[in-house]
DOTIPA-278189 format. One line per 2 residues: their letters; for each residue x, y, z of N, C-alpha, C, CB. Coordinates in steps of 0.02 Angstrom, whole numbers, plus 50000, padded with zeros to 5 digits. Glycine has a CB too. Example, Ala and Ser with C-alpha at 12.3 -4.5 7.8 and 13.67 -1.06 7.14 Angstrom:
2
AS) 50660,49716,50390,50615,49775,50390,50660,49835,50390,50565,49776,50452 ~ 50642,49888,50354,50684,49947,50357,50645,50002,50394,50704,49970,50286
! end
This chain:
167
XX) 46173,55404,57409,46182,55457,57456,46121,55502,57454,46247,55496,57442 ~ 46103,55537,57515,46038,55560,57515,46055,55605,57561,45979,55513,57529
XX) 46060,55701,57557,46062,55729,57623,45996,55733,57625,46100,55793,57637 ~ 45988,55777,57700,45952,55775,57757,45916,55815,57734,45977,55785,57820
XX) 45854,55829,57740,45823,55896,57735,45828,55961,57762,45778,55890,57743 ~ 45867,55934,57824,45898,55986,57874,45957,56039,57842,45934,55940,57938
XX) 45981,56007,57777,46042,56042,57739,45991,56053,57703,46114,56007,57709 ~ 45950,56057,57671,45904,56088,57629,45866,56162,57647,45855,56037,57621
XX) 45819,56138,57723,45824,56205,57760,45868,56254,57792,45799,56200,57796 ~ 45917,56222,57805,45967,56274,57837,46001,56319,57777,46031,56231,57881
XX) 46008,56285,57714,46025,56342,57667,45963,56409,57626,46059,56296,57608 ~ 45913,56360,57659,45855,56414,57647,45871,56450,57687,45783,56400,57653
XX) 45859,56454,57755,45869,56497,57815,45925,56542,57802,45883,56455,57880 ~ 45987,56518,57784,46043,56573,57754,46027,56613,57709,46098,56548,57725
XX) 45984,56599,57661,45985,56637,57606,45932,56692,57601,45982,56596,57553 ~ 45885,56676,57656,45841,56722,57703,45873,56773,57712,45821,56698,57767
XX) 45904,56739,57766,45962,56800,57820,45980,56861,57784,46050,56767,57842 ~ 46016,56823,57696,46057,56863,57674,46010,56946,57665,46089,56825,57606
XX) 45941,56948,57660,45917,56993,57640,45902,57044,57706,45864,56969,57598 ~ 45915,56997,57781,45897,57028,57839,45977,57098,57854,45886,56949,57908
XX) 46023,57068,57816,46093,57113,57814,46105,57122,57886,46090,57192,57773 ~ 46181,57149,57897,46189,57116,57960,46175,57153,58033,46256,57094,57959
XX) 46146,57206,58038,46129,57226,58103,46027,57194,58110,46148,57330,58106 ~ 46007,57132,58088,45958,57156,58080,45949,57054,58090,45942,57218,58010
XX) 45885,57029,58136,45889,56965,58097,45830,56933,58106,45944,56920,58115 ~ 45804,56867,58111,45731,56827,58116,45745,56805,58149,45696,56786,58076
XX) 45691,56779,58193,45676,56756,58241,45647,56662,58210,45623,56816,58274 ~ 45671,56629,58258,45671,56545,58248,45586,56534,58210,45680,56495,58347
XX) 45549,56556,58240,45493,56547,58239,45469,56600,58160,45465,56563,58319 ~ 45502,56635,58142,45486,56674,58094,45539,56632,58032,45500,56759,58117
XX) 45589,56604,58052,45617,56562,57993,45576,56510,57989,45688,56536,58000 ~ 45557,56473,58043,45514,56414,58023,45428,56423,58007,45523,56364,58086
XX) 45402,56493,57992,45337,56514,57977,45354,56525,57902,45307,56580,58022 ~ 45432,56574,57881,45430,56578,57800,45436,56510,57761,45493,56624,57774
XX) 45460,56483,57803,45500,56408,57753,45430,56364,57759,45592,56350,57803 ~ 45373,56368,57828,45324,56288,57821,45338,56248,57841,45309,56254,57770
XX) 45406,56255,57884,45428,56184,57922,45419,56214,58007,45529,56153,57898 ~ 45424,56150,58033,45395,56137,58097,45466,56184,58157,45385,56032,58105
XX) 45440,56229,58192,45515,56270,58219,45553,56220,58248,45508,56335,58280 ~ 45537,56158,58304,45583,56133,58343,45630,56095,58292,45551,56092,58400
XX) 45602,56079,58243,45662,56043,58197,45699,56120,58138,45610,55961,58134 ~ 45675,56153,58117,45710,56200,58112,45771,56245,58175,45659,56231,58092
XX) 45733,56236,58228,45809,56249,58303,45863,56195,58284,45779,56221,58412 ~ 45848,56146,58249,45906,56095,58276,45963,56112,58204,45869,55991,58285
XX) 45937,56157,58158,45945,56171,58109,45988,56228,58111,45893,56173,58081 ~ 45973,56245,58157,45994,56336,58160,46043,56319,58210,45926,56409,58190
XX) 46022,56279,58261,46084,56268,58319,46150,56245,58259,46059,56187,58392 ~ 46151,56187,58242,46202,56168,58216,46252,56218,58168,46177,56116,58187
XX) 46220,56255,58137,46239,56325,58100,46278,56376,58117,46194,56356,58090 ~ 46234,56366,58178,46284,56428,58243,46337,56407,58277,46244,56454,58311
XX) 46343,56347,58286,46385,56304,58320,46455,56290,58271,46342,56236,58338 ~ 46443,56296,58196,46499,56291,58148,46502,56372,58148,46483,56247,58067
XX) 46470,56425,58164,46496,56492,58159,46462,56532,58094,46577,56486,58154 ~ 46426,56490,58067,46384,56508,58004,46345,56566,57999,46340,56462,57989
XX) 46285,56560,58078,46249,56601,58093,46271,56613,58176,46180,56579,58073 ~ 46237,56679,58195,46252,56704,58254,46184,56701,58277,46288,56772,58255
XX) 46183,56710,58350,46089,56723,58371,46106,56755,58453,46022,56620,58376 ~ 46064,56795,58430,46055,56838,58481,45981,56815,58529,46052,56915,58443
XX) 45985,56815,58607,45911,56799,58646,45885,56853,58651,45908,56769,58717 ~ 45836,56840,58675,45801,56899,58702,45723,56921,58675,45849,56956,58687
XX) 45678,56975,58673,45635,56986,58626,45640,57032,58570,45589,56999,58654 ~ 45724,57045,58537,45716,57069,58498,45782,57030,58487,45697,57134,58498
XX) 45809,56948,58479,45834,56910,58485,45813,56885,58422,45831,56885,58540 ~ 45875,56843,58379,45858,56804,58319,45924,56789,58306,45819,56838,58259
XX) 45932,56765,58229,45964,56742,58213,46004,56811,58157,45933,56679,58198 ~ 46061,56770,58138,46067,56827,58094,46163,56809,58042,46062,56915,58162
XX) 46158,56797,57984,46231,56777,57942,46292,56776,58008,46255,56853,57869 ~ 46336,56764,58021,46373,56766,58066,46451,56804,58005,46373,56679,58110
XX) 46436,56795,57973,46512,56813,57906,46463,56825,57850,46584,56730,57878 ~ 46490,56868,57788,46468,56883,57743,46457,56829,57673,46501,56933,57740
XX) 46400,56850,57661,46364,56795,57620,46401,56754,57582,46319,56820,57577 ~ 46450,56809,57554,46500,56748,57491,46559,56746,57522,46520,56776,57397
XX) 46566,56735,57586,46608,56670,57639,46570,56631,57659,46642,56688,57707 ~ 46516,56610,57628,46475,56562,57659,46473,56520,57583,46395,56595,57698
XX) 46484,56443,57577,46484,56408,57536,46422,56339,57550,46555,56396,57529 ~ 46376,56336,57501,46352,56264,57514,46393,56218,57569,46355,56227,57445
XX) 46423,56190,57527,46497,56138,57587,46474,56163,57649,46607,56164,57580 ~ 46489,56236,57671,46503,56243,57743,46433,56225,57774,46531,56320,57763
XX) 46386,56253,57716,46315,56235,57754,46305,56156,57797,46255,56237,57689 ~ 46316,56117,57725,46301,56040,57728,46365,56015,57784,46308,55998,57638
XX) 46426,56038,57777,46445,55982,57837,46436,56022,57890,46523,55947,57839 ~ 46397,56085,57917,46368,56107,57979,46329,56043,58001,46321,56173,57970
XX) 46286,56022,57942,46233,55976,57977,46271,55901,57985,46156,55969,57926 ~ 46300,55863,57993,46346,55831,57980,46360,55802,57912,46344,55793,58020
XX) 46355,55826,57859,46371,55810,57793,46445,55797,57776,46347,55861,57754 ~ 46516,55801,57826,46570,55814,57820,46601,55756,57819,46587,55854,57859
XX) 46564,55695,57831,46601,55626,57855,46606,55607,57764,46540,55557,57924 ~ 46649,55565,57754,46653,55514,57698,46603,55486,57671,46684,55467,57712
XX) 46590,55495,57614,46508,55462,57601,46539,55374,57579,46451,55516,57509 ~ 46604,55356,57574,46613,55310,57550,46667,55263,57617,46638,55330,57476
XX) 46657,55233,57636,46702,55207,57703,46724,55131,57647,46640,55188,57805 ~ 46802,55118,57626,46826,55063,57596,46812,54996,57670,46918,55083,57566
XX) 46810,54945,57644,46811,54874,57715,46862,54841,57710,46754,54809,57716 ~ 46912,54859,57641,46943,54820,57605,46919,54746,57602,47003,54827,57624
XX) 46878,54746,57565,46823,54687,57555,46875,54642,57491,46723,54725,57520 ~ 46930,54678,57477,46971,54637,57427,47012,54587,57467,47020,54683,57380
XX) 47013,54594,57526,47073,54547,57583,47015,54494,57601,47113,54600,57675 ~ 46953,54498,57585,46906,54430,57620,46889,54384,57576,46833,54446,57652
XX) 46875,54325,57567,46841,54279,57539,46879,54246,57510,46796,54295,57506 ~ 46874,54192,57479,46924,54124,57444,46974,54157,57421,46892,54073,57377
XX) 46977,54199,57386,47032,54227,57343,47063,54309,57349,47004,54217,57273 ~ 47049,54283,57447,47071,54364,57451,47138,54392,57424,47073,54386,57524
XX) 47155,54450,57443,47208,54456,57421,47262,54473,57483,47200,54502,57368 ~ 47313,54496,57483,47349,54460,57547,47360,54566,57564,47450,54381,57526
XX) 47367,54535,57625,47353,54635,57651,47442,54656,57603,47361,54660,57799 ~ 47477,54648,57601,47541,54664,57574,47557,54679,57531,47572,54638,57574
XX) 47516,54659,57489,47505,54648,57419,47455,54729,57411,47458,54560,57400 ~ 47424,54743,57459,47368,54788,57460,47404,54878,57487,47302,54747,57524
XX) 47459,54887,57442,47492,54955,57462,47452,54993,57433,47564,54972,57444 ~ 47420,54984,57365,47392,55045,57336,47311,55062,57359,47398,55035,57253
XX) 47285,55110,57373,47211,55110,57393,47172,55068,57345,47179,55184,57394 ~ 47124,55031,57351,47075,54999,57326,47073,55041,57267,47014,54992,57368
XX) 47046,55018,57207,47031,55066,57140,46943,55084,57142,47055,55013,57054 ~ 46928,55050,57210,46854,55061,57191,46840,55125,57237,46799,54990,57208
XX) 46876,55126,57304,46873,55161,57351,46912,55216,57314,46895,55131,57415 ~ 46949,55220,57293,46993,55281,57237,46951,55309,57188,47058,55247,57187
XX) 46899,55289,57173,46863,55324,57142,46799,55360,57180,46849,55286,57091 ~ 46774,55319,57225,46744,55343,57256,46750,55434,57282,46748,55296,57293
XX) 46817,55398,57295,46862,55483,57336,46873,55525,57302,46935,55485,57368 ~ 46866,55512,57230,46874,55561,57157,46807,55599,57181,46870,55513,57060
XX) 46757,55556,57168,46671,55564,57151,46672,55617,57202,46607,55489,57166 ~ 46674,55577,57265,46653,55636,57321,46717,55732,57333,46660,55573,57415
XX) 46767,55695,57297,46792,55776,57301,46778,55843,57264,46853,55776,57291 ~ 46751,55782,57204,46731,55826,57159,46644,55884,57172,46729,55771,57095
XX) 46611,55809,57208,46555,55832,57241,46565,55895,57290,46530,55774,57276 ~ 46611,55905,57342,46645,55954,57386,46662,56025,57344,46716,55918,57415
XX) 46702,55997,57288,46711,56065,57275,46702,56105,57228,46753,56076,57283 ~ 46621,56061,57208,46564,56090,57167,46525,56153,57252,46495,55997,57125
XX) 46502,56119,57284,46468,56138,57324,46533,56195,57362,46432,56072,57362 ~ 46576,56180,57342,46654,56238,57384,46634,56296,57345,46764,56214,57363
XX) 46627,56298,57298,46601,56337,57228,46549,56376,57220,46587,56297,57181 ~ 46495,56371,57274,46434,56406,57285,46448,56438,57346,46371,56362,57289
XX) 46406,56515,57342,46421,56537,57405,46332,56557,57408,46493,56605,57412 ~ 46304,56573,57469,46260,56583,57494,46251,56660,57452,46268,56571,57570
XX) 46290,56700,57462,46247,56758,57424,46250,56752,57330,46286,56844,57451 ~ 46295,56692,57301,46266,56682,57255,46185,56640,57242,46315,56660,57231
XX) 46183,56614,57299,46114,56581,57278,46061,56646,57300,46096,56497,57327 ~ 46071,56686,57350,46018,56740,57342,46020,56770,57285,46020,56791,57389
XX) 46077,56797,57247,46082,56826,57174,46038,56808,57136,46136,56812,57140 ~ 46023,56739,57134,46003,56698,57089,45931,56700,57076,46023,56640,57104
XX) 45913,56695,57157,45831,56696,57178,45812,56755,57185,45807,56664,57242 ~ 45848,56804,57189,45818,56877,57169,45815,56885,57084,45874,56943,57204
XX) 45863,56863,57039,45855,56881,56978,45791,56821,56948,45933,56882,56939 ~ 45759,56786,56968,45745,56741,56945,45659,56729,56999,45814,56690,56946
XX) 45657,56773,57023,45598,56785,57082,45571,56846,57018,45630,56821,57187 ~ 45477,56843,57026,45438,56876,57006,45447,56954,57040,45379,56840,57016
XX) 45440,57004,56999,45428,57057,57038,45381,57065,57122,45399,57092,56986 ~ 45282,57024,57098,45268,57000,57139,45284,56966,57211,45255,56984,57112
XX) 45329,56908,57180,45339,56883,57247,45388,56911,57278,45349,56818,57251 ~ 45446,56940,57245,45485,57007,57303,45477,57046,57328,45518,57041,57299
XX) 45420,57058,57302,45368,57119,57353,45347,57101,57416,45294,57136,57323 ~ 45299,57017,57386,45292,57004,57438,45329,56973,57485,45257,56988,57434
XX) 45388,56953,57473,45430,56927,57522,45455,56983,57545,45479,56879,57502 ~ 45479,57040,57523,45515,57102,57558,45455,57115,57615,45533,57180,57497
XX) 45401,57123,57605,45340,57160,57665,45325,57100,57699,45256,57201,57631 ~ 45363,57027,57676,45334,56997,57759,45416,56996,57784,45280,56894,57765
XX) 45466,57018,57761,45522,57017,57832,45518,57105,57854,45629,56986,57803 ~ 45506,57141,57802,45498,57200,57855,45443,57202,57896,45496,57262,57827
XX) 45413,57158,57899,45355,57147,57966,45398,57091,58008,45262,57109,57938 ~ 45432,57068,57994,45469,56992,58049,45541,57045,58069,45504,56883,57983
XX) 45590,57057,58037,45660,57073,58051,45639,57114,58115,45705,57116,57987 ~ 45700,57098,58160,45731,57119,58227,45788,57173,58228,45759,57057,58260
XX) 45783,57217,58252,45846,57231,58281,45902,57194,58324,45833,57271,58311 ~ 45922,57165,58303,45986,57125,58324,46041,57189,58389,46039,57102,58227
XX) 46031,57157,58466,46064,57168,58504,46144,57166,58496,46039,57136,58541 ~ 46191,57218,58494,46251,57211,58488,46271,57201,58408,46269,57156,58534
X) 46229,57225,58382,46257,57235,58316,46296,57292,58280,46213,57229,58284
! end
């Protein structure tokens, strides 16, 4: 299993936000200038986000993006199946009913033991990531960020942050 990089940036982009607080937010082109990634694939990033209710975005020229709910209602999970991370990482074929010695579907009441574990693995995976919330990972990267670089990250969003319309 391999996510997307798109769940990689989009929880960057959240954890951005969290410092923009909520009358206040970045602009597409200013998330995809802090992060180094390319904006039109960062939009498809941010669309999907907004579309699960994650983030809100306002148009206009003082238009951006901006947390849509507060940071620790925001969980990894919700990030990743924004981007479609939500499907089954394990789909059973019941590959035990095919070949010389299949086994007979009737016989086959209990779920597969392989696919049963699978569904262990991945719940457990869910609600590790259920377990993280977006303003714990800013916590984290603020206690664990150089004096330096919070400086300098604080003076390049108070040069980027918007006034957010209707906030």
């Amino acid at each position: 299993m391999r996510l997307s990089q798109g769940v990689e940036w989009a929880a960057h982009a959240c954890t951005l936000l969290v410092a923009a607080g909520p009358q206040r937010g970045l602009s597409l082109a200013a998330l995809a200038e802090y992060h180094g990634v390319p904006a039109p694939y960062m939009a498809k990033q941010m669309q999907a986000l907004s579309k699960a209710g994650i983030v809100r975005t306002s148009r206009g020229k003082t238009g951006g993006y901006a947390l849509a709910r507060p940071a620790n209602a925001i969980t990894l999970w919700d990030v990743t199946s924004a981007l479609g991370g939500g499907q089954p990482l394990f789909q059973c074929t019941e590959i035990r009913q095919q070949g010389p010695c299949a086994a007979k579907r009737e016989d086959c009441k209990r779920p597969c033991h392989i696919a049963k574990a699978f569904a262990e693995a991945e719940q457990a995976w869910r609600a590790a990531l259920q377990g993280v919330t977006i303003a714990d990972i800013a916590m984290e990267v603020g206690r664990d960020s150089s004096a330096e670089h919070l400086g300098h990250a604080l003076s390049w969003l108070g040069a980027n942050l918007t006034e957010l319309p209707g906030a």
